[in-house]
C-alpha positions in Angstrom: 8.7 14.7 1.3 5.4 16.4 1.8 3.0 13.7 2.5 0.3 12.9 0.0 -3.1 14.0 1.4 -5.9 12.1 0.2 -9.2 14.1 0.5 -11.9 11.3 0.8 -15.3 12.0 2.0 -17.0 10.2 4.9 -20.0 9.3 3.0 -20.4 5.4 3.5 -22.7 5.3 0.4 -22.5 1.9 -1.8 -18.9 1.7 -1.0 -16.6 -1.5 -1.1 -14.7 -3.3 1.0 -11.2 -5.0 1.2 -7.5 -6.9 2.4 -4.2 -8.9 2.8 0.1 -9.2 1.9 4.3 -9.7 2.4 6.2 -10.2 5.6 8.6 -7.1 7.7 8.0 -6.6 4.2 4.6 -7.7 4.8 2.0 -9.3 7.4 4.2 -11.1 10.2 3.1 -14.6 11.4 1.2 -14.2 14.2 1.2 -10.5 14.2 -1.4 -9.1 11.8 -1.0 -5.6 10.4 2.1 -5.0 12.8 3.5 -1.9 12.3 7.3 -1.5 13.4 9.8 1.2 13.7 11.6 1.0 10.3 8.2 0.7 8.5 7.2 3.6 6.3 3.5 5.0 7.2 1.3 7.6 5.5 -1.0 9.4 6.7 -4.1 9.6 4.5 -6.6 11.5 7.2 -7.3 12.2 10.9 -7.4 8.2 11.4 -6.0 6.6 8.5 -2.9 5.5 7.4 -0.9 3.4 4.7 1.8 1.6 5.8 3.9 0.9 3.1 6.6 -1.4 4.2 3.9 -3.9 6.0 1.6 -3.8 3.4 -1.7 -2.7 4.9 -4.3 0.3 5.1 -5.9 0.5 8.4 -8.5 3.3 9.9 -10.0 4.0 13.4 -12.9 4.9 14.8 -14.2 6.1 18.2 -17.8 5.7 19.2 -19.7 6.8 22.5 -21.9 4.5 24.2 -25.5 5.8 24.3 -27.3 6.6 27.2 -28.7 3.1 28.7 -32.7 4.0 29.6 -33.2 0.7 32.3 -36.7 2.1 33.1 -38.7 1.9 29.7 -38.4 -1.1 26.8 -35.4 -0.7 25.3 -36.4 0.8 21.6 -33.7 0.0 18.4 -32.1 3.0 19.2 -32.1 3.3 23.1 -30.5 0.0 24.8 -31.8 -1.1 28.1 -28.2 -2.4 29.7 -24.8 -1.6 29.3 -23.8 -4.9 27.6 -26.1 -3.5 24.4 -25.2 -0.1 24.4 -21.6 -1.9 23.8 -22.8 -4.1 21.3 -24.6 -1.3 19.5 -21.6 1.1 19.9 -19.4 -1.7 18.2 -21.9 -2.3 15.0 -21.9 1.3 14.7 -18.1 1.3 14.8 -17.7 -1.2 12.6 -20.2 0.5 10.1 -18.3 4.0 10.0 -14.8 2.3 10.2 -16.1 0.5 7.0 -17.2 3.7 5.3 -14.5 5.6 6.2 -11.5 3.2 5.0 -12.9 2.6 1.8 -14.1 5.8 1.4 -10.2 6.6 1.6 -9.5 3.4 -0.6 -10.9 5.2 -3.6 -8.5 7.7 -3.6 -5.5 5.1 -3.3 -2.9 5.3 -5.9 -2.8 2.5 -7.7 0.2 4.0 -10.0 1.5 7.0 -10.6 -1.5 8.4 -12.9 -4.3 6.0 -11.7 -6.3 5.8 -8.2 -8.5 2.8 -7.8 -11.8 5.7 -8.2 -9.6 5.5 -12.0 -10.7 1.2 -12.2 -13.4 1.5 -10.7 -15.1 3.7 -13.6 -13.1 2.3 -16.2 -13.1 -1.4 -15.7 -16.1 -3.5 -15.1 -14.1 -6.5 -14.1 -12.4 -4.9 -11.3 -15.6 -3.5 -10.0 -16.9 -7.0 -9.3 -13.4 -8.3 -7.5 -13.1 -5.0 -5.6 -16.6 -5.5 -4.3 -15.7 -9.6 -3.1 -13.1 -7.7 -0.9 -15.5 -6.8 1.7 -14.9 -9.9 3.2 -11.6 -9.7 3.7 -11.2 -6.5 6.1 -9.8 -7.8 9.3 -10.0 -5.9 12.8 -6.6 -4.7 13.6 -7.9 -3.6 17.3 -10.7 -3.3 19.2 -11.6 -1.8 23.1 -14.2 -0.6 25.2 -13.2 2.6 27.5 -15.1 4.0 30.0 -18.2 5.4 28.0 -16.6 4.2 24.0 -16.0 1.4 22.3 -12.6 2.3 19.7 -12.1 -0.3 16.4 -9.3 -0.5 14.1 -9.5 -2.1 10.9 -7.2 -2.5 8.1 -6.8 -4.5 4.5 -3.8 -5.9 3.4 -2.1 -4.3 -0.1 -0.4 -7.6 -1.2 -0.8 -11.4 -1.4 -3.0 -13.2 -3.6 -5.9 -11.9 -1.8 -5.2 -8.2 -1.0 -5.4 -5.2 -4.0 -2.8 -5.9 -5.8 -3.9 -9.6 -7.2 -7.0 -7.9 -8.4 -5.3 -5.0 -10.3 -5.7 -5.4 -14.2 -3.0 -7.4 -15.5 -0.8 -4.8 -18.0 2.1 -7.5 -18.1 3.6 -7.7 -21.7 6.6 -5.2 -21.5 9.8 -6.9 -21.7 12.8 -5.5 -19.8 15.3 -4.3 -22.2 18.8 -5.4 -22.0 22.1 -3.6 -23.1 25.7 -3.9 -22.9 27.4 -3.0 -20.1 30.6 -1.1 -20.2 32.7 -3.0 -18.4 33.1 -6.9 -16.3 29.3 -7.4 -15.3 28.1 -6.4 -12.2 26.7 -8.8 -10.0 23.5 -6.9 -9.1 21.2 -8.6 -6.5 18.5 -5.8 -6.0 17.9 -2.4 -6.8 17.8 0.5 -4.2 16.8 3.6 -5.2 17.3 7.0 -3.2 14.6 9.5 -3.5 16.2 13.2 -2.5 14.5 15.7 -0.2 13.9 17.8 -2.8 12.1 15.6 -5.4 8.7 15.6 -5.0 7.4 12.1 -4.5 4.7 10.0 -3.1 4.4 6.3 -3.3 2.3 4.4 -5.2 1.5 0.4 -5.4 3.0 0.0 -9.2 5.5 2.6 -10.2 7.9 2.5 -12.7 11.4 3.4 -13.6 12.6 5.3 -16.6 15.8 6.2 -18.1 16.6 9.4 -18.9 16.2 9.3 -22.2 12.7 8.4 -21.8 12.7 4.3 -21.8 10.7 2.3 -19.2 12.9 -0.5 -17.6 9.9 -1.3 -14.9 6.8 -1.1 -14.3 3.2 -2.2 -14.4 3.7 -3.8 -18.0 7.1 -6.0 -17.0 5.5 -6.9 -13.6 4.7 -11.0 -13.7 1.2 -11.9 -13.9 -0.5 -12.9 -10.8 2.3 -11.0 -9.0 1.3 -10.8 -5.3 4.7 -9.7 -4.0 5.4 -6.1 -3.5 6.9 -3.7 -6.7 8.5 -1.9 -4.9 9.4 -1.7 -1.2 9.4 1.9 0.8 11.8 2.2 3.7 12.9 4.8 5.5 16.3 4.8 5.1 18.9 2.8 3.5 20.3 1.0 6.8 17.2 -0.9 6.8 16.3 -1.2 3.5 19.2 -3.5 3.6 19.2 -5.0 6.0 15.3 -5.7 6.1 14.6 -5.5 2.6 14.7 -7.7 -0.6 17.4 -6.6 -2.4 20.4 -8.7 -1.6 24.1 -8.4 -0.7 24.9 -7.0 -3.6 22.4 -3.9 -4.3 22.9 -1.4 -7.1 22.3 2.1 -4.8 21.2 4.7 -7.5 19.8 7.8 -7.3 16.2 9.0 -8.5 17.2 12.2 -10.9 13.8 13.3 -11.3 10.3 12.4 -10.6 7.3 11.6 -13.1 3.7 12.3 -12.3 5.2 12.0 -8.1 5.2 8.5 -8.3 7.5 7.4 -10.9 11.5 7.3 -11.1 14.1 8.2 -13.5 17.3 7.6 -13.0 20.5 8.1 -14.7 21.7 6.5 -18.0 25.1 5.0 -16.5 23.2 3.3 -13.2 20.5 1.6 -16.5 23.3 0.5 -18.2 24.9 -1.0 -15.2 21.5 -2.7 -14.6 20.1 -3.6 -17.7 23.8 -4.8 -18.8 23.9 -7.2 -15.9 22.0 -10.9 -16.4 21.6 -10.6 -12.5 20.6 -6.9 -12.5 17.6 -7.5 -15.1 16.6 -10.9 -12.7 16.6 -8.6 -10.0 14.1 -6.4 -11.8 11.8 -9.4 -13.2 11.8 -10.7 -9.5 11.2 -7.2 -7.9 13.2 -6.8 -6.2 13.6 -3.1 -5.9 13.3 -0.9 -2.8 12.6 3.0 -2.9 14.3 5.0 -0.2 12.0 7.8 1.2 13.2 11.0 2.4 
């Protein structure tokens, strides 16, 4: 998969802030924004990254001490000890980290055809919430080095209090059912593979579509006040089982072709088996549906 880069500026203008979500699927007790080997990350710039199976966007930032001047009054932009040329370096961190994730945030993909820059213009509601996420941001790391002081800081994607329990609710879709054409599977999840050679990049709400054109899921059959993840990304199907949501019983299917690079389709047969299964459409009113990166 080539990797999605998002090209945000480094202004820090009037730009928002943000946070929180779901567990090795999510934020670990105790171990904020934890990022572990079977987690899928994505590198938005230099510094930032979204980590898709966790749940979080986190950024860094690197910032030299200034020159302590012991001799005359310290002035607001020359301290007079090392203790504040720390404490300045770290409000300055703070203050670019800030600009800089959020800078990035605007660019973030809320679906497959729709960036949060897309709800911020269009929705006035969502302008006001995005804006009470400021707050939120939490410091993933923070050190002083010999002559630096280095900050991470990160905003969770999930939860009730992270992006998605913000978005604009679009819920109103039902999922369709059908017959199947044989005994009924017993379907406790839905994997789906993504091949090499589709060109895909993740998004917070994508859907699925049948071949023929039909939506089965997406923003519209997600429940309201959903804070759960869609969709999960993994990196590969080992631990997409056995880390993920989807059950003993997964249906494994196989994306056929990709919509705007964020959305599925997959084949007719694998709907039928899905939608034709009482179990199988739970699965896809509870999301629990993984997406297997390449």
């Amino acid at each position: 998969m080539s990797v999605r880069t998002f090209l945000a500026p480094v202004a820090i203008a009037s730009l928002i802030l943000i946070q929180p979500a779901i567990q090795a699927i999510g934020p670990e007790p105790g171990a904020p924004f934890a990022i572990r080997s079977f987690h899928f990350v994505q590198q938005v710039d230099d510094s930032t990254f979204i980590n898709w199976t966790g749940g979080f966007i986190y950024t860094s930032i690197k910032v030299p001490l200034k020159r302590v001047n012991s001799k005359d009054a310290p002035s607001a932009d020359t301290p007079g000890s090392l203790t504040e040329a720390r404490a300045m370096a770290r409000q300055e961190a703070e203050r670019l980290a800030m600009g800089k994730l959020f800078s990035a945030m605007k660019h973030f993909p809320v679906e497959s055809n729709k960036s949060v820059m897309d709800l911020l213009q269009d929705n006035e509601r969502f302008r006001m919430q995005f804006g009470r996420l400021q707050d939120r941001v939490k410091i993933k790391s923070r050190r002083t080095g010999e002559g630096y002081v280095a900050l991470e800081l990160g905003l969770y994607l999930y939860g009730r209090n992270g992006l998605l329990g913000i978005l604009p609710d679009r819920s109103g879709e039902y999922i369709p059912s059908m017959s199947p054409e044989g005994p009924e599977d017993e379907v406790t999840g839905i994997i789906v593979m993504i091949d090499e050679g589709l060109k895909f990049n993740p998004v917070l709400r994508p859907a699925l579509y049948m071949s023929n054109g039909r939506r089965i899921y997406g923003p519209g059959t997600l429940q309201p006040g959903l804070s759960r993840p869609p969709v999960l990304y993994f990196k590969n199907l080992s631990e997409a089982r056995d880390r993920g949501n989807a059950g003993l019983r997964p249906a494994i299917i196989y994306a056929t072709e990709i919509i705007n690079n964020g959305d599925a389709v997959i084949d007719s047969s694998d709907a039928r088996r899905i939608l034709g299964s009482r179990s199988g459409r739970q699965a896809l009113r509870e999301s629990r549906i993984i997406f297997v990166m390449p």
